[in-house]
C-alpha positions in Angstrom: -46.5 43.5 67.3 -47.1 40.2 65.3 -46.4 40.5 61.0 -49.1 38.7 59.6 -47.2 36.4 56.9 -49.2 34.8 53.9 -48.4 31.2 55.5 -50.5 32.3 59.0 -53.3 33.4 56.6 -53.8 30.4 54.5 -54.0 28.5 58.1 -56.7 30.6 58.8 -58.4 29.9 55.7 -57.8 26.1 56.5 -58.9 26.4 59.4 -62.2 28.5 58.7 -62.7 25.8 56.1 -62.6 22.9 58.5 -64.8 25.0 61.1 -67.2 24.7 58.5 -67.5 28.4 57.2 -68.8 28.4 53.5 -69.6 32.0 52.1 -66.2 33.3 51.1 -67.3 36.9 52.2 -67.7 35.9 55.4 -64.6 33.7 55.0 -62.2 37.0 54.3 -63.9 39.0 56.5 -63.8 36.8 59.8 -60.1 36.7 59.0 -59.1 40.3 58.0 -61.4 40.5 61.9 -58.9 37.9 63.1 -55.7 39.4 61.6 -57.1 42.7 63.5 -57.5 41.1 67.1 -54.1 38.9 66.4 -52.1 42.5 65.6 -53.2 44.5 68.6 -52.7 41.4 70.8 -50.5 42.0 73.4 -48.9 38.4 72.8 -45.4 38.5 70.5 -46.2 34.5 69.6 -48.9 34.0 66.5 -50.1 30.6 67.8 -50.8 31.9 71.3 -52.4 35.4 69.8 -54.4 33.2 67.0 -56.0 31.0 69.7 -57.0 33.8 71.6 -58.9 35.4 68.7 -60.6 32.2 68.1 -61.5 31.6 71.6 -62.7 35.3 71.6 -65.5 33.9 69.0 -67.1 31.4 71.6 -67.3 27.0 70.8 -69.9 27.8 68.2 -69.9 31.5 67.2 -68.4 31.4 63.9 -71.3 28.4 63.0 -73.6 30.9 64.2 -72.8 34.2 62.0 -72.9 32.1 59.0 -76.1 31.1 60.2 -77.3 34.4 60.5 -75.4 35.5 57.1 -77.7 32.8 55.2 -80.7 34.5 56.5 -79.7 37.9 56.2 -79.1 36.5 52.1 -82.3 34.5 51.7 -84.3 36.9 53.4 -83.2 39.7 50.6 -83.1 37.4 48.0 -87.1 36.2 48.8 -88.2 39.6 49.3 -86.8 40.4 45.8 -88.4 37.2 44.1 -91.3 38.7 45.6 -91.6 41.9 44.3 -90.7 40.7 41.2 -93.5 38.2 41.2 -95.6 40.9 42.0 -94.6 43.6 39.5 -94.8 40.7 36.8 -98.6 40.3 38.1 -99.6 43.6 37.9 -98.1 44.3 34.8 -100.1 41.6 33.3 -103.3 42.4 35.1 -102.9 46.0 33.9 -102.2 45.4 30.4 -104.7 42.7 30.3 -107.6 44.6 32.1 -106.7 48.1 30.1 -107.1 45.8 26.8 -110.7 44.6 27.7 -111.4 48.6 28.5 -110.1 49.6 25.2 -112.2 46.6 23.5 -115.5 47.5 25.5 -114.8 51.6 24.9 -114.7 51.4 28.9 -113.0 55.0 30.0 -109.3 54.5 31.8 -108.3 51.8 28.8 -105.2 53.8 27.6 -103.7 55.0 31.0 -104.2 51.0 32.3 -102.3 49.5 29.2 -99.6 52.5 29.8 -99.1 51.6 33.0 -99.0 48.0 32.5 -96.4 48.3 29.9 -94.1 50.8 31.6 -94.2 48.7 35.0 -93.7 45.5 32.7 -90.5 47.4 30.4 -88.9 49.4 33.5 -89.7 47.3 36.5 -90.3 43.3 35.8 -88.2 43.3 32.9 -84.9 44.1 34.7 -85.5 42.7 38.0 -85.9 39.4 36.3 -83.2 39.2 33.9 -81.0 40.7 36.7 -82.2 37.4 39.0 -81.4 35.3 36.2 -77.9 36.6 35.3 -77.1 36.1 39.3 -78.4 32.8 38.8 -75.6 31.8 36.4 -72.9 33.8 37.5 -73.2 33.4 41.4 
């Protein structure tokens, strides 16, 4: 069984680096994955197990789960500005439609601007602010 020094794990962050590998999630798991194959390698020599677990990735696989990774990211993250778009847009329509009701003494006025506000306070609200503090801190 190969030990797994801290020397053989900043080669394989170089080295992941180099390859081209950008999202630091993927970064640390692709090696604790690597560190896995490398320990139950039947090799005693790192080099020889470490080239084995690249090779066991394919010429372009570790290009293609970051690939995948970036969608699997922008797809959430454009569903959610989405439906935050959306909740913004009915909360306004609501509010704004329940407003002409209460003006016009149209029935439905009061449960309209409840709903409005409630979906703009508990829904919109948070969602946005929540984008905008990943925004900064991400």
């Amino acid at each position: 069984m190969i030990e797994i020094t801290d020397e053989h794990i900043a080669k394989m962050h170089h080295d992941l680096k180099e390859k081209g590998i950008l999202i630091e999630g993927l970064k640390e798991d692709l090696i604790d994955h690597i560190c896995c194959q490398i320990e139950s390698s039947e090799h005693t020599n790192f080099e020889l197990a470490y080239k084995e677990a690249l090779i066991s990735f394919g010429e372009m696989g570790f290009m293609k789960l970051q690939i995948e990774t970036f969608k699997i990211i922008y797809k959430k993250e454009i569903v959610m500005r989405k439906f935050t778009y959306l909740t913004g847009y009915l909360a306004t329509t609501l509010c704004t439609t329940g407003i002409l009701f209460k003006l016009m003494h149209w029935p439905g006025a009061n449960i309209m601007i409840l709903l409005g506000i409630t979906l703009l306070n508990f829904v919109f609200l948070p969602l946005y602010f929540y984008k905008k503090y990943k925004e900064v801190h991400v």
